[in-house]
ROZA-647072 format. One record per residue: z, y, x of N, C-alpha, C, O in turn. Coordinates in steps of 0.05 Angstrom, whole numbers, padded with zeros to 5 digits, always signed. Example, Ala and Ser with C-alpha at 12.3 -4.5 7.8 and 13.67 -1.06 7.14 Angstrom:
2
+00156-00114+00264+00156-00090+00246+00156-00066+00264+00169-00066+00285/+00142-00045+00257+00143-00021+00273+00157+00001+00258+00161+00023+00268/
***
This chain:
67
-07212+00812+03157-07197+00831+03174-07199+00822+03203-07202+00840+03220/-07198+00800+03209-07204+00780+03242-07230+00794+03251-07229+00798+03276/-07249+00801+03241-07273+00801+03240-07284+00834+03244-07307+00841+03248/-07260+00850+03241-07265+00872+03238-07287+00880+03220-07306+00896+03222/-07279+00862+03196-07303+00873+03175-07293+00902+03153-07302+00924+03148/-07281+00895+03149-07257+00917+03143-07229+00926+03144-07210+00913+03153/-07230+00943+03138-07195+00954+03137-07178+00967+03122-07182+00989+03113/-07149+00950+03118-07138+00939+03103-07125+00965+03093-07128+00974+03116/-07113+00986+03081-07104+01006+03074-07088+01016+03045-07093+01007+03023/-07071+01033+03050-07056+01038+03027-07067+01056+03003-07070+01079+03010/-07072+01052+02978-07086+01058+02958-07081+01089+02954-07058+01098+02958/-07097+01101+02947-07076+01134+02933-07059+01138+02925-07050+01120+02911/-07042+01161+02928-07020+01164+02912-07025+01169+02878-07039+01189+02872/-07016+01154+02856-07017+01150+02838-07043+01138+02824-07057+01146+02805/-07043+01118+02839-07071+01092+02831-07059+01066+02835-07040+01055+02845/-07080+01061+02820-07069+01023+02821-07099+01010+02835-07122+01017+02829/-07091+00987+02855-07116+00978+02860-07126+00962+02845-07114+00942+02840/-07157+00967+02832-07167+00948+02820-07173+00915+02819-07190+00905+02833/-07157+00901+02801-07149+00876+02798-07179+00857+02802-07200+00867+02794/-07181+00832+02813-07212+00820+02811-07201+00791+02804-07177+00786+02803/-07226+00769+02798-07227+00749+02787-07234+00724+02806-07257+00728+02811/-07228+00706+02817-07254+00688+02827-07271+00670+02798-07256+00661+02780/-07300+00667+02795-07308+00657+02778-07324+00626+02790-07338+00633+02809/-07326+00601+02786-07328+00586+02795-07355+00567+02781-07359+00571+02757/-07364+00559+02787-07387+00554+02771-07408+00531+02784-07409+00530+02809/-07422+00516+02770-07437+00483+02775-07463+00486+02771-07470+00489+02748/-07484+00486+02792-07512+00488+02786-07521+00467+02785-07521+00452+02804/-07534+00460+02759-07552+00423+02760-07581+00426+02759-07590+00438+02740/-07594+00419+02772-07621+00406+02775-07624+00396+02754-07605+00385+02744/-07653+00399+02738-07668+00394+02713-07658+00374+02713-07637+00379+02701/-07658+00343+02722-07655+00319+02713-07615+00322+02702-07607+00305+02686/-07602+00338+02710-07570+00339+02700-07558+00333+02729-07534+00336+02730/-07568+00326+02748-07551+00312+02766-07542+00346+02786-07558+00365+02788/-07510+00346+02799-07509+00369+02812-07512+00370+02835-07511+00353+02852/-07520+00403+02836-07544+00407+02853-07522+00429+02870-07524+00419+02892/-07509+00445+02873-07494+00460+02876-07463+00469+02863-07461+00473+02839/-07442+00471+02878-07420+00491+02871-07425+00529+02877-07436+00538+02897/-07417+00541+02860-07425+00565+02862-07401+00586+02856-07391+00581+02834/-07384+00613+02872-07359+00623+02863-07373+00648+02872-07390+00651+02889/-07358+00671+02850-07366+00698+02855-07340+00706+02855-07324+00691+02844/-07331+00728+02866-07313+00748+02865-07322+00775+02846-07341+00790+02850/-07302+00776+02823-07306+00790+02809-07285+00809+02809-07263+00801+02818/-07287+00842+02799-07281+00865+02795-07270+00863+02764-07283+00858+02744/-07257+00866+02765-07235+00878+02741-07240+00904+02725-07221+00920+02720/-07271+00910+02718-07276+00938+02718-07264+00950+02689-07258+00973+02686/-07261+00932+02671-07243+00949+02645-07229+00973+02655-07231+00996+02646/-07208+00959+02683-07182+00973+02692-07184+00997+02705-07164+01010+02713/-07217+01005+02707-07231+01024+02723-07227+01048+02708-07221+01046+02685/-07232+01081+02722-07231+01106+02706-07248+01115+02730-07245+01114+02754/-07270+01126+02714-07297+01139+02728-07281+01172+02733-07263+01184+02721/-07301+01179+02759-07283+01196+02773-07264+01192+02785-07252+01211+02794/-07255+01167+02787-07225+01155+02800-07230+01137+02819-07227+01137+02844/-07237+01122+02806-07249+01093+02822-07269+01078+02828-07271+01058+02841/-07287+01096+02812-07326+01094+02813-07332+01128+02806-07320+01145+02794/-07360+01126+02822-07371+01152+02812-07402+01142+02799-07416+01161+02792/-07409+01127+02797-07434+01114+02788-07429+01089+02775-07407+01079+02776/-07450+01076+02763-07438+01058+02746-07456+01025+02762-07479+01025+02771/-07444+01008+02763-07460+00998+02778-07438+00965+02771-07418+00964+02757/-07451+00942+02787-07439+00921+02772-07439+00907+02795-07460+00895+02797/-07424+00905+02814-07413+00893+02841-07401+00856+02837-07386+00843+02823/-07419+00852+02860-07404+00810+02849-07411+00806+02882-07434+00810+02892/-07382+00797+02899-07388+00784+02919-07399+00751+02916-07396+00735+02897/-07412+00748+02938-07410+00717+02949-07391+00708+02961-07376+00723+02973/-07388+00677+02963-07361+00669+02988-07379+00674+03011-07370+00691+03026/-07401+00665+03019-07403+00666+03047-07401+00694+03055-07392+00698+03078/-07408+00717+03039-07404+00749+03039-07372+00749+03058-07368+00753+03082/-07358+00744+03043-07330+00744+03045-07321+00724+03070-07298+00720+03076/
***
């Protein structure tokens, strides 16, 4: 929001905003030793109703540095 990346707003009348996850996750280099931390932001899409809250079907995952 600092950044004017986006803006912050009140949802429709009679919607819920869709709920998301952070997922967190360890990348190792062949030998086992770690090589990376890794986190996505995930969508809650069960909670979704097409025509409502998507019009296409599609499978959205931020990055942190995205964010």
């Amino acid at each position: 929001i600092n950044n004017g990346t986006w803006k912050l707003v009140e949802p429709p009348l009679g919607t819920k905003p869709i709920g998301c996850m952070w997922v967190f996750m360890n990348k190792y280099k062949v030998g086992g030793s770690l090589e990376k931390h890794k986190s996505s932001l995930l969508e809650k899409g069960f909670a979704s109703k097409e025509g409502v809250d998507y019009l296409e079907t599609l499978s959205s995952k931020e990055k942190w540095v995205t964010i």
